[in-house]
C-alpha positions in Angstrom: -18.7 -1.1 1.4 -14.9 -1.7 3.2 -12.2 -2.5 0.6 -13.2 -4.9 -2.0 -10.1 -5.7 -3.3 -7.9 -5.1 -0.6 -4.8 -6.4 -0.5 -3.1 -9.3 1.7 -0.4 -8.7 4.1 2.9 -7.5 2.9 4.2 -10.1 5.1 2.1 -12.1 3.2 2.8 -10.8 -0.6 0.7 -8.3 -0.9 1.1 -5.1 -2.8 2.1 -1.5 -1.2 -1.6 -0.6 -0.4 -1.4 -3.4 2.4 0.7 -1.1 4.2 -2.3 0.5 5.9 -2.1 -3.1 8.1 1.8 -3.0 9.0 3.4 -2.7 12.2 6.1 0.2 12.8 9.4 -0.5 11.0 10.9 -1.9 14.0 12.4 -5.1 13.1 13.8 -7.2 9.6 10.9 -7.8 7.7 9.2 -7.1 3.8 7.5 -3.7 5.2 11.2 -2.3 4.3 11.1 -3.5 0.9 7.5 -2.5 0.9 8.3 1.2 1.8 10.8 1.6 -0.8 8.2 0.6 -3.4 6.3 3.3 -1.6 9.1 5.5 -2.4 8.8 6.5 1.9 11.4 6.3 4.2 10.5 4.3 7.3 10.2 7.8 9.1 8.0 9.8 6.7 5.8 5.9 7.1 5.4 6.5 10.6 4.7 10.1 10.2 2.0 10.0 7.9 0.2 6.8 10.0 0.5 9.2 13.0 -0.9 12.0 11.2 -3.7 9.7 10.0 -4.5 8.4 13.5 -4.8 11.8 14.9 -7.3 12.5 12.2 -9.4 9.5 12.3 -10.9 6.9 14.7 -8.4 5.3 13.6 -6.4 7.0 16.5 -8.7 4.9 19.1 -7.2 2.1 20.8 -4.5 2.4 23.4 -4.5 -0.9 24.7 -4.0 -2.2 20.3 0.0 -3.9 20.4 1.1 -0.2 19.1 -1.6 2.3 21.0 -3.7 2.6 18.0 -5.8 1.2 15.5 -3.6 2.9 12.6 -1.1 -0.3 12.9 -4.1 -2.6 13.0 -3.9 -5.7 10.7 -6.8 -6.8 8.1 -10.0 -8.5 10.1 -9.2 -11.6 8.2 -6.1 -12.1 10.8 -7.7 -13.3 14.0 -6.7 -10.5 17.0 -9.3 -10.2 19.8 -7.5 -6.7 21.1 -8.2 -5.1 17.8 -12.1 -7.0 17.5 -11.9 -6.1 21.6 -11.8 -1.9 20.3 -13.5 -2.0 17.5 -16.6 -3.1 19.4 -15.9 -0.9 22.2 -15.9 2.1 19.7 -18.7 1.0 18.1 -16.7 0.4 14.3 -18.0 -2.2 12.0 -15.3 -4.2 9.7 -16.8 -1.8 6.7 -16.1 1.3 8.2 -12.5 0.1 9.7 -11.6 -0.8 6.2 -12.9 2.5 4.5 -10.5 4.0 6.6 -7.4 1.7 6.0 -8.4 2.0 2.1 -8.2 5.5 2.5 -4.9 5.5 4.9 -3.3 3.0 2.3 -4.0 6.1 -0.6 -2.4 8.5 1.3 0.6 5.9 2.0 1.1 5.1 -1.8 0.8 9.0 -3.0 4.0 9.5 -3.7 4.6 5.8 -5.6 1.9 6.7 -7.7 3.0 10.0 -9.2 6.4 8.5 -9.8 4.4 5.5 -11.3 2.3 7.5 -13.2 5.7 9.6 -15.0 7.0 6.3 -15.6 4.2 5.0 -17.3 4.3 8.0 -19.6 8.1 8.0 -20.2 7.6 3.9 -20.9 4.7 4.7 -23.1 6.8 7.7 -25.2 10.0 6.5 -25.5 8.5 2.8 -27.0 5.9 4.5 -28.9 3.3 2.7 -26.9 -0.2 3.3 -25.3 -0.3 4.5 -21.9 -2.3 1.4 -21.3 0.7 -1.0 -23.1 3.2 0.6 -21.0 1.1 -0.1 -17.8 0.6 -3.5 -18.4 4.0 -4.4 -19.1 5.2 -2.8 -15.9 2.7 -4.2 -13.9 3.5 -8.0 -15.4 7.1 -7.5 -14.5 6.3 -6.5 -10.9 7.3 -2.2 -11.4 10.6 -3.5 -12.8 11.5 -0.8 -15.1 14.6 -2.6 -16.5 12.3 -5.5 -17.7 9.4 -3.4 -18.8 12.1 -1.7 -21.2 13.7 -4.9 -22.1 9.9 -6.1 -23.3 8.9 -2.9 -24.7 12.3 -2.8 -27.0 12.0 -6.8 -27.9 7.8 -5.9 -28.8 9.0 -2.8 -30.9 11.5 -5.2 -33.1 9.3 -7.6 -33.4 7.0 -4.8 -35.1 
């Protein structure tokens, strides 16, 4: 049912799967820091939301602030254009957020593979888990200079 754990705003904090709810990268804001977490230039963004659009009734929506739903934010930010299309499409919140869940997979893709190798370089070269080596890079925020620093300090401390 939706997107259970789906994330806040990235103008708000949230991590890169909230960029399924941003705006094109028009103008100075976090989505830039965002999309190099993403590993995705701002062009390859705006490619793949296209793509997606085209794809999905996610495409519906002319009249939205960008012509589609695809640059849509979360239901839980009020905007009677977007609640104005959904109901003229006939789109419940569930199904709308099914389909950002899935547009926020495709967006992160390439993040995760590289996150993934890192994971697995972390976890080799500390002599870790695969599970350690997560966890230590998602508590310092994908910093891979402090997961090593931690990893190294953990391993004397052995």
């Amino acid at each position: 049912m939706g997107w259970e754990d789906a994330p806040s705003h990235i103008c708000r904090g949230g991590d890169i799967r909230g960029l399924a709810f941003c705006c094109p990268p028009i103008k100075p804001c976090p989505i830039h820091d965002a999309l190099k977490k993403a590993k995705l230039t701002p062009e390859e963004y705006v490619k793949i939301k296209k793509e997606f659009a085209k794809n999905t009734r996610l495409g519906a929506g002319k009249e939205t602030c960008f012509g589609s739903l695809v640059w849509c934010c979360k239901p839980s930010k009020p905007c009677p254009i977007r609640d104005h299309v959904l109901r003229k499409i006939n789109m419940d919140v569930d199904e709308y957020m099914e389909l950002k869940k899935k547009l926020a997979e495709k967006l992160t893709n390439k993040a995760k593979y590289s996150e993934e190798d890192t994971i697995k370089a972390l976890a080799e070269a500390f002599n870790v888990s695969v599970e350690e080596a997560k966890s230590t890079l998602e508590d310092c925020d994908y910093d891979i200079r402090t997961a090593m620093k931690l990893l190294r300090l953990k391993n004397l401390n052995k």
